[in-house]
C-alpha positions as semicolon CSV with decimal commas, in nm:
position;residue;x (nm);y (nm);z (nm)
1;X;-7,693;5,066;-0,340
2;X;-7,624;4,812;-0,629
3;X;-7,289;4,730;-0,580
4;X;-7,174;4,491;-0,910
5;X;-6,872;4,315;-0,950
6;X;-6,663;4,301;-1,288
7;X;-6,863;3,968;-1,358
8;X;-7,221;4,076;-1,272
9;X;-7,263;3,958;-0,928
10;X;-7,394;4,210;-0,676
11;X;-7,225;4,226;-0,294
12;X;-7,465;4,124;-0,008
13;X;-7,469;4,162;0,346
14;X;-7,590;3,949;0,611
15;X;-7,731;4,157;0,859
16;X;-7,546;4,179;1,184
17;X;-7,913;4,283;1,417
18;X;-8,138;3,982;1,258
19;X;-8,174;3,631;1,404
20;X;-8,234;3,477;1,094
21;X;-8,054;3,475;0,756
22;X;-8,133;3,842;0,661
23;X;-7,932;3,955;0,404
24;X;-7,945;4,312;0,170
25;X;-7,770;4,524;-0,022
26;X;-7,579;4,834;0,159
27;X;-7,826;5,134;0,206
28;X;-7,880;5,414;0,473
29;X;-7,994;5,758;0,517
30;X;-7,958;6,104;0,364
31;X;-7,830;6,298;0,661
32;X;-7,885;6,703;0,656
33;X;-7,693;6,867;0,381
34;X;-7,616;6,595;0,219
35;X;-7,755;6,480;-0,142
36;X;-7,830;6,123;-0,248
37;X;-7,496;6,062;-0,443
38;X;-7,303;6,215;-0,086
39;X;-7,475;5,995;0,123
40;X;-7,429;5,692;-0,107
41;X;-7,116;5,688;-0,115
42;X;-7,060;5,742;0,279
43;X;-7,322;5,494;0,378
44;X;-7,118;5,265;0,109
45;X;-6,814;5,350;0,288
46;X;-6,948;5,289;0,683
47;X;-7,111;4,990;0,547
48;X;-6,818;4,827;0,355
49;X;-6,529;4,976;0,370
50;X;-6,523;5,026;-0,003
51;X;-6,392;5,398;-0,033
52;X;-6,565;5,646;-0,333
53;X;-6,238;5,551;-0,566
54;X;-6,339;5,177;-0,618
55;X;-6,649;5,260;-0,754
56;X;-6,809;5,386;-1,064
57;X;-7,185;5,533;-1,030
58;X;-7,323;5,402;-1,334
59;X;-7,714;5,443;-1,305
60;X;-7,998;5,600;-1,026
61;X;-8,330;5,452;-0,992
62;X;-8,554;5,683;-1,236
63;X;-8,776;5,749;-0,916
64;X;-8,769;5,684;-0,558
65;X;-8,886;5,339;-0,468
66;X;-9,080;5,242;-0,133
67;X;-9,204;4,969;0,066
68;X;-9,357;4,892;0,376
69;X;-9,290;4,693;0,686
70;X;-9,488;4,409;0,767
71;X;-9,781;4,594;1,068
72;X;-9,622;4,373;1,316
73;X;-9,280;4,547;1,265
74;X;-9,348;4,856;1,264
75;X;-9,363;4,909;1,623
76;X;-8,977;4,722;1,670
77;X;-8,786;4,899;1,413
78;X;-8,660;5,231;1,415
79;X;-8,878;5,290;1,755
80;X;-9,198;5,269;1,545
81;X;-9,168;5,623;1,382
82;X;-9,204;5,464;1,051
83;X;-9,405;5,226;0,884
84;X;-9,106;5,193;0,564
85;X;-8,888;5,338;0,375
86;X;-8,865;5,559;0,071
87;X;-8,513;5,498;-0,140
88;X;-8,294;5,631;-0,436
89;X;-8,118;5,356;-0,531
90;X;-7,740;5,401;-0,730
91;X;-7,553;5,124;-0,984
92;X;-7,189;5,124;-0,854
93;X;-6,950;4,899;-1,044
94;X;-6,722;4,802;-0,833
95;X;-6,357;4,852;-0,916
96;X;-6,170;4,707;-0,670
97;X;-6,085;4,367;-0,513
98;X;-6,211;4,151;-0,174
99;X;-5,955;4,304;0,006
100;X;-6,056;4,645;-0,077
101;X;-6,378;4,532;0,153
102;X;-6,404;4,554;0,529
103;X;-6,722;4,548;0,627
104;X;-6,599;4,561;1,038
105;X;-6,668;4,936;1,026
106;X;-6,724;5,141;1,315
107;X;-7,085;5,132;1,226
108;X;-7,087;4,782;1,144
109;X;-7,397;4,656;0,981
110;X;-7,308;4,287;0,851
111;X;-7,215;3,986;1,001
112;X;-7,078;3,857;0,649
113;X;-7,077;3,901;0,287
114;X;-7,057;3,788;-0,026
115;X;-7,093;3,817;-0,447
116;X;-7,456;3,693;-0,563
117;X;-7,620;3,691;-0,880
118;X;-7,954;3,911;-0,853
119;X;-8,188;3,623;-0,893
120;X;-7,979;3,502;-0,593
121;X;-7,997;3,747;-0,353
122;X;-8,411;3,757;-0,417
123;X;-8,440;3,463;-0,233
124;X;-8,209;3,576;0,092
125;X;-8,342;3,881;0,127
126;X;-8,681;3,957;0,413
127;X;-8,988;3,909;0,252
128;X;-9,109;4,270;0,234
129;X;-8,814;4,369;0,059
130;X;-8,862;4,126;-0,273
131;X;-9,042;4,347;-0,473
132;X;-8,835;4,667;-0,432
133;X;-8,501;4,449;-0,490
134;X;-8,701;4,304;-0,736
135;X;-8,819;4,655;-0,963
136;X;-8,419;4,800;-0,879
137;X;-8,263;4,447;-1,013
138;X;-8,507;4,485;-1,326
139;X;-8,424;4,850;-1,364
140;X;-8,035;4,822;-1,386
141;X;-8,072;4,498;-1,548
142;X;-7,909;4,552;-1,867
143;X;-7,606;4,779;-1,687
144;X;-7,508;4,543;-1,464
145;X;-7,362;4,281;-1,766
């Protein structure tokens, strides 16, 4: 998820499970009965704290976007079953303020957070994951003000 603040700046996450300065966007997984939009705004929730009422959806990726993990991760993450990820991504504008963010969920995933500019966060984020934040960034470009 694209989360945007009223000025443009997008919310990132430094990952709580990575040694080094790994930092993302929110995301997660479509669990079984659940459709994209449902299990945006949960993971959003889990992730952040932010509940579905500070947030508008304003755009979804036109298709699903992928990458792949670098060969010599794919045997530590997610107990090698995969080799990457395939993702819908959604434009929230976020409606809120900082206090309306807790990101000390029961299924904490970040360490810390903050507001970036998109060109920002492209250089904090793990290498393989440039060019997908890089085509989503592009893609909601002229939404995100």
């Amino acid at each position: 998820m694209m989360i945007v603040s009223r000025d443009g700046r997008v919310f990132a996450g430094q990952r709580l499970d990575s040694p080094g300065p790994a930092w993302q966007m929110p995301q997660g997984g479509i669990d079984a009965g659940e459709g994209p939009r449902e299990a945006a705004l949960r993971e959003l929730q889990e992730e952040t704290g932010i509940t579905a009422d500070k947030v508008d959806i304003l755009a979804r990726t036109r298709d699903w976007v992928c990458y792949d993990l670098p060969p010599h991760l794919v045997p530590k993450l997610w107990n090698g079953r995969y080799r990457g990820q395939k993702q819908l991504w959604f434009l929230m504008r976020f409606l809120g303020t900082d206090a309306d963010i807790d990101i000390e969920t029961r299924h904490q995933e970040f360490s810390r957070w903050t507001w970036l500019r998109p060109e920002e966060l492209l250089d904090r984020i793990v290498p393989f994951k440039v060019d997908t934040y890089r085509r989503v960034i592009e893609e909601f470009r002229e939404l995100v003000g």
